[in-house]
C-alpha positions in Angstrom: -8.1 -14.1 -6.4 -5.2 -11.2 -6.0 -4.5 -12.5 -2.8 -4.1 -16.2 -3.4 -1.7 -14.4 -6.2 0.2 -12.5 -3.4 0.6 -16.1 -1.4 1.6 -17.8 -4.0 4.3 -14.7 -4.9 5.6 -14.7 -1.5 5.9 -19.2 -1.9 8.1 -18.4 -5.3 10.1 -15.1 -3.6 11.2 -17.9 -0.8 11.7 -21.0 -3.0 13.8 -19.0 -4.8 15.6 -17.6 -2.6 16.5 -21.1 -0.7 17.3 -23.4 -3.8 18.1 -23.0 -7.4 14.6 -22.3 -8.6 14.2 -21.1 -12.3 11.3 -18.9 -12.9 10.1 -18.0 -16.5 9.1 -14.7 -18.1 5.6 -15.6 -18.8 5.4 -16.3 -14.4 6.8 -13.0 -14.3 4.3 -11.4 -16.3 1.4 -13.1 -15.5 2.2 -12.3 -12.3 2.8 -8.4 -12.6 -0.3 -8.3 -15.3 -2.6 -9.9 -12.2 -1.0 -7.6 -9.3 -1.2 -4.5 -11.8 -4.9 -5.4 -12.2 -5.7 -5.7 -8.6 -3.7 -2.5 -7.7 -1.4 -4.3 -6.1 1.7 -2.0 -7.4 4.4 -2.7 -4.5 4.5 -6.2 -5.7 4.4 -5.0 -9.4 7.6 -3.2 -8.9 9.3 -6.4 -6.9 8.4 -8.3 -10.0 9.8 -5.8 -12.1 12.6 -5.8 -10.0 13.4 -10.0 -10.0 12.8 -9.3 -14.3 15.7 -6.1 -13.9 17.8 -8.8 -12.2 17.5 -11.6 -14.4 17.6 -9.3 -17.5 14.0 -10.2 -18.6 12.6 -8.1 -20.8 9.8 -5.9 -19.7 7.2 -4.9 -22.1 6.2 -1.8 -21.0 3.9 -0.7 -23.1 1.5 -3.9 -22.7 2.2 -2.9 -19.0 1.0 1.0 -19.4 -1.5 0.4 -21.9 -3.3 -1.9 -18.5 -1.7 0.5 -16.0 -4.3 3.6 -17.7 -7.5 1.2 -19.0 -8.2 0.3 -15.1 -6.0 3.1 -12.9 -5.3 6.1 -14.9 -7.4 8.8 -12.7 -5.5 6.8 -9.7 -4.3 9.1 -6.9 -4.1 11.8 -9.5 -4.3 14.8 -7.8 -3.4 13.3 -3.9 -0.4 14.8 -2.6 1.9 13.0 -0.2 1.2 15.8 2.4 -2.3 15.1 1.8 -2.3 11.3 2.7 -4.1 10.3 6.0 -2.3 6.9 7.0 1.3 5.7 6.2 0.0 2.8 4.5 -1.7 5.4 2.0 1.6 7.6 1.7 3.9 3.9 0.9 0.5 3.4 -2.0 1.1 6.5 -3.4 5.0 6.2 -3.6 5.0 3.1 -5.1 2.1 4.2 -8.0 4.4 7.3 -8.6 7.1 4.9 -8.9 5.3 2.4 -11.7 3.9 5.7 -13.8 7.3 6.5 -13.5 9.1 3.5 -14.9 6.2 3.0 -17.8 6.8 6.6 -18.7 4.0 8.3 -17.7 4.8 11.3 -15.6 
């Protein structure tokens, strides 16, 4: 299901981006709700950033309040000279980056 969330992100990102397509809030939130949920936070924070853009409001306590019910113990105590793959390392920036902006760290 997070996938076919991810294709249908990357359809809107180029709709967008070639005609005059008007996107709502609620997409945006749904949207960053289901890629929070699936641990998806690289796309999170693109949402977050097309919101910042558009100057959406972003709720983010509904956002943290999700972010630590299904993730709070994630990547915890990894360090970013402890991660085996780059893949890994770009995870772990962009989690640091979301507790970040929601105010956790």
């Amino acid at each position: 299901m997070y996938r076919d969330i991810t294709i249908l992100w990357g359809d809107i990102k180029r709709n967008m981006g070639a005609m005059d397509l008007e996107v709502s809030r609620d997409l945006y939130e749904v949207l960053h709700m289901n890629f929070l949920r699936g641990g998806y936070f690289e796309r999170a924070m693109e949402v977050i950033g097309y919101m910042k853009e558009r100057n959406m409001y972003c709720d983010k306590w509904m956002y943290k309040d999700e972010f630590l019910r299904l993730h709070k113990n994630l990547y915890w105590s990894l360090k970013a000279s402890e991660t085996r793959t780059e893949a890994q390392s770009k995870r772990l920036e962009y989690v640091k980056a979301f507790r970040k902006w929601v105010g956790i760290d």
